[in-house]
N, C-alpha and C positions, 0 to 999 in steps of 0.2 A: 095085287101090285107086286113089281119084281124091283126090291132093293138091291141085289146082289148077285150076280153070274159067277161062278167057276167053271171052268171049261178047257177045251182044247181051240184054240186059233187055227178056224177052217179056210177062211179068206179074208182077204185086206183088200175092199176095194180105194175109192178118191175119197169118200166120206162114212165109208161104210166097214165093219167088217164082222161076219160070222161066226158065234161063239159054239162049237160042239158040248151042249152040255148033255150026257148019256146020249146020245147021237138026235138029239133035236137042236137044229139049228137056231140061235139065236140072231137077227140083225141087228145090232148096235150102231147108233150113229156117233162115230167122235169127234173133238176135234183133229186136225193135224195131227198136232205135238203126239197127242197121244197115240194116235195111230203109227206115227216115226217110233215110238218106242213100245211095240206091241213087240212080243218075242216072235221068233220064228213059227210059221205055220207049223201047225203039227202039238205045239210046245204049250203047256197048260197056263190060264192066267184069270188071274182075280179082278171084276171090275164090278165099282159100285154104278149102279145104277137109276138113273132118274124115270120114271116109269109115263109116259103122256097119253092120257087115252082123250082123242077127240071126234068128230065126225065119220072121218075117214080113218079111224083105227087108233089101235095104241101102239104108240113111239117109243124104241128102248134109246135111251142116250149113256154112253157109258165113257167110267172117268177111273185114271190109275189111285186114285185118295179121296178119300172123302173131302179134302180139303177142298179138289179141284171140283168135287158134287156140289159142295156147301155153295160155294161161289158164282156156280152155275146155278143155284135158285134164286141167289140174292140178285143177279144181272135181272134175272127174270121178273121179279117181283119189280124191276124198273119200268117205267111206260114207255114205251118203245122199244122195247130190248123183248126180242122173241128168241128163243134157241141157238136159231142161227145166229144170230149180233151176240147172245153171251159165248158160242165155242169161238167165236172168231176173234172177242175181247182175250179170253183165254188161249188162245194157240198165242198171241203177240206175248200177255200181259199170265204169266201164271199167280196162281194167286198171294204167294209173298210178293211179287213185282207191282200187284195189281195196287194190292193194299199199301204200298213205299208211291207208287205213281199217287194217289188221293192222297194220302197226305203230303205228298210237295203241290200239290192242286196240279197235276203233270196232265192239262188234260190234252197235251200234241201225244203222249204217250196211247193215251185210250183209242184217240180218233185215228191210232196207225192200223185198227182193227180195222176189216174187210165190211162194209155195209154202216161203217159209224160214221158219221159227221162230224162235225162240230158241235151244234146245237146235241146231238144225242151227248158226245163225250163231254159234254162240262153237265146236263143232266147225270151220267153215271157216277162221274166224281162227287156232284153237291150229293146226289143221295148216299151216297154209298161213304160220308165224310162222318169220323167218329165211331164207324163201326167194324168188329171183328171181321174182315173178309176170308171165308175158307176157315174157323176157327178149327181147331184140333187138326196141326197137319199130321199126316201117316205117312209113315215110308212107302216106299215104291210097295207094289203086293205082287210082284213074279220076279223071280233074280235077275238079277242082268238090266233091270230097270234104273233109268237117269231121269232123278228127279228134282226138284231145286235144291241145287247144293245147297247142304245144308254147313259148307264150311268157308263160306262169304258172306259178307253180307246183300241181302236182297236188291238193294239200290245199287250197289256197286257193281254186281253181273248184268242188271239192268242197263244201267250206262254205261258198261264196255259192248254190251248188245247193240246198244242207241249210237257208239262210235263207229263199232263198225257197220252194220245199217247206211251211216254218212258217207262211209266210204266207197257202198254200193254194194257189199256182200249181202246174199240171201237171207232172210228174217232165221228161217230153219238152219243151216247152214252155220249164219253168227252164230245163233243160239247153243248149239252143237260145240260148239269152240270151246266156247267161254267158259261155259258147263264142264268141259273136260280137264282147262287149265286152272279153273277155280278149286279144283281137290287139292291138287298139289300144291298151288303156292300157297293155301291157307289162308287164315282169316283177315291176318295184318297185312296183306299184298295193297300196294294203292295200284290207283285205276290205271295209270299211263302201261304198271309192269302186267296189269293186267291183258289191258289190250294189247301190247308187245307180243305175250308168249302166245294172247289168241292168234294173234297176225301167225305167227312162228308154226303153229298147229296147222292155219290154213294149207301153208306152205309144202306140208308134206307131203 
């Protein structure tokens, strides 16, 4: 079983991308988000990895933190949530956002993931209620990596996310914003200046 890749970033396809590790290709499947913040081709990077061996072969799934591995076996351990339903919960919901959406019982948040319902998103919430999601976060593991600010709080970059979302901007895109403007104003920002400087970032 492979826990762990380091490597060189060979290709980035839509769901896919190629890890050169000593020049054996690896295919990792990831979410989005993670794929958005893969460094440049060419450029080395660290990814934990969930290993699935089934019929048709064994599947690498790969994730920038353990945190975001952790959270992708807990989706899975849910019934109905296969691979696909947990990177897609994860590309909306990372996992400090996932964990602040269950306990406000947020389950419009869960069901904005690609493949969820209803009926799946209030099962992800009740199971998943009480429990460490993604325990032990890690920093980003290749430089240049953006990963949940760690200088907001969770629910608050959530719902400048979930504002602008309302207003019609991109899931990846908002998230991108928010992410950027949340270092800088720091921890005591409330949410209106939050969405403000995100809107102001759009704009450049």
């Amino acid at each position: 079983m492979i826990g762990r890749l380091r490597g060189v970033v060979a290709d980035v396809e839509e769901e896919e991308a190629v890890i050169d590790v000593g020049g054996v290709g690896y295919v990792v499947r990831c979410g989005s988000r993670t794929l958005q913040r893969l460094p440049p081709l060419g450029e080395e990077v660290t990814l934990d990895i969930d290993s699935q061996t089934r019929e048709d072969g064994t599947r690498l799934y790969g994730f920038l933190s353990k945190a975001e591995r952790q959270a992708f076996l807990q989706l899975q351990a849910i019934q109905g949530v296969g691979p696909k339903a947990a990177l897609s919960v994860l590309d909306v919901l990372p996992p400090p956002e996932l964990a602040s959406a269950v306990a406000r019982d947020d389950k419009a948040a869960v069901s904005r993931a690609n493949g969820v319902g209803a009926k799946l998103a209030v099962r992800i919430v009740t199971e998943l209620k009480g429990k460490p999601i993604g325990a032990g976060l890690s920093m980003p593991l290749h430089a240049g990596a953006v990963d949940a600010p760690v200088s907001a709080a969770p629910s608050l970059t959530g719902e400048a996310v979930a504002a602008l979302l309302g207003l019609g901007v991109a899931e990846p895109i908002a998230r991108r914003a928010v992410e950027a403007v949340a270092g800088r104003l720091g921890p005591e920002a409330a949410l209106p200046a939050l969405i403000k400087a995100a809107l102001q970032e759009l704009g450049r």
